[in-house]
N, C-alpha and C positions, 0 to 999 in steps of 0.2 A: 125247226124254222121258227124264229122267234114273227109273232102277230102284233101289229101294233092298231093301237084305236079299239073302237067298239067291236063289239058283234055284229055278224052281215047277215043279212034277213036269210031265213033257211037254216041256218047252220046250229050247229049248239052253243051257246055262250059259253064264253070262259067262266068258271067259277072263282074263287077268291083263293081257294085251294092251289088249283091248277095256276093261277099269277103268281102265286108263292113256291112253289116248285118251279116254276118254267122261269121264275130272280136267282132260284139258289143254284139254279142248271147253267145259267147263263153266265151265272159268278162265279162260279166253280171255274167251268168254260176258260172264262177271261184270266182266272187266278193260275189256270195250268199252263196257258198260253205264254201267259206274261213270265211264269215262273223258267219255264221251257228257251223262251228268246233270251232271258237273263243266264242261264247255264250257259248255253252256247256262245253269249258274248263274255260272258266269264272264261269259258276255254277260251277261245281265240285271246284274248288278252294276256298279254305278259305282265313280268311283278312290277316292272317301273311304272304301269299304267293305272296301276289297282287305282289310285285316291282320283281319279277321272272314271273310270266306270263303279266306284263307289257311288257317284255321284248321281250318276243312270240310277243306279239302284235303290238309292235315297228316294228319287223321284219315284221311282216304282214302286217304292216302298210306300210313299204317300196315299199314290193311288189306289194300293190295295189298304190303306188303313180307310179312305174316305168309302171304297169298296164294305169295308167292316160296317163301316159307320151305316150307311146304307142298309147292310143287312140286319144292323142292331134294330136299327129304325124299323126293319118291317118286320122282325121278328116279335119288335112293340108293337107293331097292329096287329099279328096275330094274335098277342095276348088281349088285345083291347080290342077283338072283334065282334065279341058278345054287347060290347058296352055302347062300340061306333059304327053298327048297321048303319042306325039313319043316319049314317055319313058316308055313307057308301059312294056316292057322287064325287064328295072331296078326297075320297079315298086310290078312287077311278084317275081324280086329275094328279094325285101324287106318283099315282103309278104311272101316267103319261109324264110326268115329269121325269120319275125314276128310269121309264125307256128311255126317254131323250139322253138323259145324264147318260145311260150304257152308252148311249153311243157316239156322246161326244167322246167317253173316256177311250171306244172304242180309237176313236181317231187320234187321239193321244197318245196310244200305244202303238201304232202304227208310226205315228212319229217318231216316240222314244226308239222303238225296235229299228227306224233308220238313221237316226243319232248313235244308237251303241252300234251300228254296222259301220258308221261311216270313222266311230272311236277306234273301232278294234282295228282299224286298216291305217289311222294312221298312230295309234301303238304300235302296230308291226313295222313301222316304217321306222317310228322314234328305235327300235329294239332293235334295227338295222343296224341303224344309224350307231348307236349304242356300242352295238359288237365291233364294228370298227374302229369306233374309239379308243373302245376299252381295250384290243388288240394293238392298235398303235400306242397306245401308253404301257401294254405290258413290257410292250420293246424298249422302249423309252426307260421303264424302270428296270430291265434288267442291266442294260445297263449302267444305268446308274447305280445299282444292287453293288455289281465288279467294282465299280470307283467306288463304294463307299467299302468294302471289303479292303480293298487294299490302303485306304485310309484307315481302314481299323486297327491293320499292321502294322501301319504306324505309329497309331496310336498309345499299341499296347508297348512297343518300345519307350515311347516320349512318357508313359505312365511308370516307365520302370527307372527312368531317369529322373523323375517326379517326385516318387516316394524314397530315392536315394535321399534327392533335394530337400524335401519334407521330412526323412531324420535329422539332416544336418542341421535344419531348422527349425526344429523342436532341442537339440542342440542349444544351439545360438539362443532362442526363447527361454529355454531353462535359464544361460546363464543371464540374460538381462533383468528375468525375475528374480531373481537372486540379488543382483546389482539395483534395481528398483525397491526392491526390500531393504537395500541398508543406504540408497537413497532417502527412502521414508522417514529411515530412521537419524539418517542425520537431517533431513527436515524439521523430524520432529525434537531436534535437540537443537537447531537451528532458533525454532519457533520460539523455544523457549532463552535460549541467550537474545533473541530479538526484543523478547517482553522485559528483560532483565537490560536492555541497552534502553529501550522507550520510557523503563520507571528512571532512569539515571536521568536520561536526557528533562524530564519531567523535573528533577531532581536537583537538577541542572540550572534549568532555567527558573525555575522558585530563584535557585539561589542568584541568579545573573541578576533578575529583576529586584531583587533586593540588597545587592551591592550596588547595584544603579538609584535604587533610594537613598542607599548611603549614602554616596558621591554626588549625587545632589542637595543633599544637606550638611555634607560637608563644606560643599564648595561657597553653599550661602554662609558658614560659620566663619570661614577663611574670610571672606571677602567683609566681614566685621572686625578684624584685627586691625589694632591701631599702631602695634609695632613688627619689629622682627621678633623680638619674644613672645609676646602674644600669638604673632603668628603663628611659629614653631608649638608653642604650646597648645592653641587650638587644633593644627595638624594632627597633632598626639593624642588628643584628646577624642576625635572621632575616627583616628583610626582605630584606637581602643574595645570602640564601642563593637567593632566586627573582628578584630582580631588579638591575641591571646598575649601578646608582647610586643612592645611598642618602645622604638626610642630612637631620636633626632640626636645625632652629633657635628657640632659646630668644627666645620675647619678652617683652624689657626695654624699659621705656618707649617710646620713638620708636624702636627699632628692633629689629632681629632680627639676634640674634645665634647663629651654628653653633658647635654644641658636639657632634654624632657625627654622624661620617659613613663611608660603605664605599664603594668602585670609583673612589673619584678619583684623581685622578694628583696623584704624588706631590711636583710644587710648589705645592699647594695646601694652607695652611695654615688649615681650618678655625674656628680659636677667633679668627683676625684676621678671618675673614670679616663683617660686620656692614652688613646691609640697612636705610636708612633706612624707615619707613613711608609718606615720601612718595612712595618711586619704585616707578613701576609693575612690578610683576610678577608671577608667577605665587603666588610664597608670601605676597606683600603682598596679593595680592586673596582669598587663602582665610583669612588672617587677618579682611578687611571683610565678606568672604561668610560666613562662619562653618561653611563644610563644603566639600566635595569641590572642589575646581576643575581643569578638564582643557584644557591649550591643546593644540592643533596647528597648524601650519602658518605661514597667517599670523598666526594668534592668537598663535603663539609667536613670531614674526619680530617683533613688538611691544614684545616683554617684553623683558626683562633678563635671560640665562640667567647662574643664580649661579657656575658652575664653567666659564663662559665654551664654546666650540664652538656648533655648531649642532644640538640634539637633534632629532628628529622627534617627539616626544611628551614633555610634560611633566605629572605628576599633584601635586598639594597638596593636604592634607587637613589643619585645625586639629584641635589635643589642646584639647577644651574644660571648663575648669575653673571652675567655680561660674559657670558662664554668660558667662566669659570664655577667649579663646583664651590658653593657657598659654605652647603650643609648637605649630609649623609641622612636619610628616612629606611630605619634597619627594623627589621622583624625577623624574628623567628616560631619556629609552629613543632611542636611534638608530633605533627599527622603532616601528611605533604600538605602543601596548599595549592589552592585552585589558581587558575589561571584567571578567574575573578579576580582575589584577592590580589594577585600581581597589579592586574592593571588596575586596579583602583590605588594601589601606592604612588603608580606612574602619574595619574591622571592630577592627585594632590599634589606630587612633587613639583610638575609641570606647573601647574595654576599657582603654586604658593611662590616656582620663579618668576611667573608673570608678577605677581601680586608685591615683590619686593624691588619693583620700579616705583612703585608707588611709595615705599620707602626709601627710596633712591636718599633723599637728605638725612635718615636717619642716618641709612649705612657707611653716608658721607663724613657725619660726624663721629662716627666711629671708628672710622678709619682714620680722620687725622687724627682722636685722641691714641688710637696704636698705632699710630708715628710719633705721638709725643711721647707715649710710654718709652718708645724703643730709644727717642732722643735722649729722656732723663737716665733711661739705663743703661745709655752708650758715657754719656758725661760719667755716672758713678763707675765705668769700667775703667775711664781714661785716669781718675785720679785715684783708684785704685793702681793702674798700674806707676802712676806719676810715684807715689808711695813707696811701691815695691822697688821702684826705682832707685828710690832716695837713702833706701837702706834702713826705711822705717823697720822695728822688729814688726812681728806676722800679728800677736793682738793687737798693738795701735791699729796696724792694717786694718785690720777687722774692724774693729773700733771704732775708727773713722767712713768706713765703708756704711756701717750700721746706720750712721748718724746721715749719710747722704742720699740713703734709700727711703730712711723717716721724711727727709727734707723734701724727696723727690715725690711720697706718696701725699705729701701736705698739697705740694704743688698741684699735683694729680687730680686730688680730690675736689681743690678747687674748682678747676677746669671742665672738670667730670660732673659735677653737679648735676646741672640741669637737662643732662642727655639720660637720666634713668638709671637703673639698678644694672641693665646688661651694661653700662659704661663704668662703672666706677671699679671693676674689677679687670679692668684690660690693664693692668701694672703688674698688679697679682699675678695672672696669667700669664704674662711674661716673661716675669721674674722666676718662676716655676718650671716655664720650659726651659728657662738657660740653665737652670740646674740639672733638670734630668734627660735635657737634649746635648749637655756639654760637660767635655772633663778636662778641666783649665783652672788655673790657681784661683781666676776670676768664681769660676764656679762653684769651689769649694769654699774659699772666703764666703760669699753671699750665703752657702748654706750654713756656715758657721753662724754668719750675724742673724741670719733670720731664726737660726736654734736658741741661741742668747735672748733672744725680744721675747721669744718665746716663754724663755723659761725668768724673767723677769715677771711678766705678763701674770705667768702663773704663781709664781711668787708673790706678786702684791695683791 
């Protein structure tokens, strides 16, 4: 029986000894008590409940360490009894405090022991509750267990049908890698004619941008000629400057006659050059076509090349004046030529027919002077034939013919004067195509007398 308070008169007083055994009896006591009510709510509890009478236990665990602590504390006074007699008083009221502390903690554990009683009854109840659950879901999963069994049998069919699919399509995959492979590779030779089209086009247009510098400096050069000669020979002049063979021929009646030209070699005497309009060529067919004409190959192996060799590319383009071809602007090129170079022939031919409006009065005056030519040449035919008529012999004929074509170019020359150097040869020219555009007694006489002037000429 634990004593509390002082000693009661009579009796024996407690000693310090006997307070100190009758704390380690009491604590003991309380620690077997407490350990004993914690077992038995340990059994009564099931596993789902454990972290709730953990919890008891933690607190009882408390208790017994403030329990320690307690007993640490007086096991300190025991060592520190020799030191704190004269404290014996303070020592009396720690002890009345340490009673008191027993027995509130006693109270406490009276508590807790009816908190773990009132835990374990409703554990049991949760554990009830639990087993029926867990009973009605094992029903539940079985089955569901059946249904997913026979889903599985399913399965393992749909998986057999799968990996047939998944060869067939490792199949297929081979071959598109394969096909992706010589994708790549014609990509990558793609790539490469790509870079090889983007330097051309570069290439390209350098050259575009600098035929369009031409033709704007052409077109200022043109637009400073003061005749149709000039013109034509300025035309020539800067087509020159861009391409390798250049040369204007004037058409006159039944044929085409060169009058400028640039890059030809120099036994080639252009103002004797003269293209019938029956023979097939390249500058004969842009005179019928009335615009652009471009041979190559064998289109050109057909033709008649005017400056003789074999060009690889040839371009004609007619000077069109009042809806008739004036004059032929002919090129040809040993390499093809660009579709630049085309249209910049177009572009000067174009502008140089605008620009011989502006000559309109020259071309006016040359035109009647070759009416007059053709006049005096008709008069020298007529008494030519009045002659042959008369039963003149064939040299008077002649003879007299000579004398009327000197007469006629006297005339001529007067009249021609003052219209320039392209005028005073329109008799000449005349007289030349009736010889080798005609075969008539008229034509061989004139060739006769002009051989005779000739050889006088040379003579004196």
């Amino acid at each position: 029986m634990v004593r509390d308070g002082p000693a009661v008169a009579g009796t024996t007083p407690l000693t310090d000894m006997d307070l100190r055994d009758f704390a380690r009896t009491e604590t003991d006591a309380f620690v077997d008590r407490l350990t004993a009510h914690a077992d038995e709510a340990a059994r009564k509890a099931r596993a789902h409940a454990d972290h709730e009478i953990a919890a008891v236990r933690a607190q009882a665990d408390g208790l017994q360490s403030e329990l320690e602590v307690e007993a640490a504390r007086a096991a300190a006074l025991e060592a520190d009894l020799d030191t704190v007699i004269e404290a014996h008083r303070q020592v009396e009221a720690e002890r009345d405090a340490a009673v008191a502390r027993i027995a509130s903690l006693k109270t406490e554990l009276e508590a807790a022991t009816t908190l773990v009683n009132e835990t374990a009854n409703e554990a049991d109840a949760r554990v009830k509750a639990a087993r029926e659950a867990f009973e009605k879901d094992a029903a539940s999963l079985q089955a569901e267990l059946a249904a997913l069994q026979a889903q599985l049998a399913t399965q393992q069919s749909d998986i057999g049908t799968l990996q047939a699919e998944r060869a067939s399509a490792a199949g297929r995959l081979q071959t598109t890698a394969e096909k992706l492979d010589a994708a790549q590779r014609d990509n990558t030779e793609q790539s490469g004619t790509i870079r090889q089209l983007q330097k051309r086009l570069t290439q390209s247009e350098t050259a575009v941008a600098a035929t369009l510098a031409s033709s704007v400096r052409a077109i200022e050069a043109l637009d400073s000629a003061a005749n149709t000669s000039d013109l034509f020979a300025t035309m020539v002049k800067q087509l020159g400057m861009e391409l390798p063979r250049v040369a204007v021929f004037r058409v006159k009646g039944n044929h085409l006659v060169g009058e400028h030209g640039t890059g030809l070699d120099a036994t080639v005497d252009l103002s004797k050059l003269m293209i019938p309009m029956s023979v097939d060529s390249v500058i004969t067919r842009a005179v019928a076509h009335g615009g652009l004409v471009r041979a190559e190959g064998e289109q050109l192996a057909d033709t008649r090349a005017p400056f003789g060799g074999t060009p690889a590319c040839a371009l004609a383009v007619p000077v069109i004046f009042q809806d008739e071809a004036f004059a032929v602007l002919y090129a040809d090129f040993n390499l093809p030529a660009s579709q630049a170079h085309a249209t910049l022939m177009v572009l000067l031919a174009r502008h140089a027919g605008a620009l011989l409006s502006r000559l309109m009065q020259e071309l006016k005056s040359l035109k009647e002077l070759r009416d007059y030519a053709a006049v005096l040449l008709q008069e020298a035919e007529q008494m030519f034939a009045s002659d042959t008529a008369a039963g003149r012999p064939a040299p008077e004929c002649t003879s007299r013919l000579r004398e009327t074509i000197d007469c006629g170019r006297q005339l001529f020359s007067q009249r021609a004067a003052l219209e320039g150097p392209a005028a005073t040869g329109l008799l000449n020219e005349l007289i030349t195509a009736t010889i080798s555009g005609q075969a008539t007694p008229f034509a061989g006489a004139l060739k006769s007398a002009l051989d005779i002037r000739e050889a006088e000429r040379n003579a004196s």
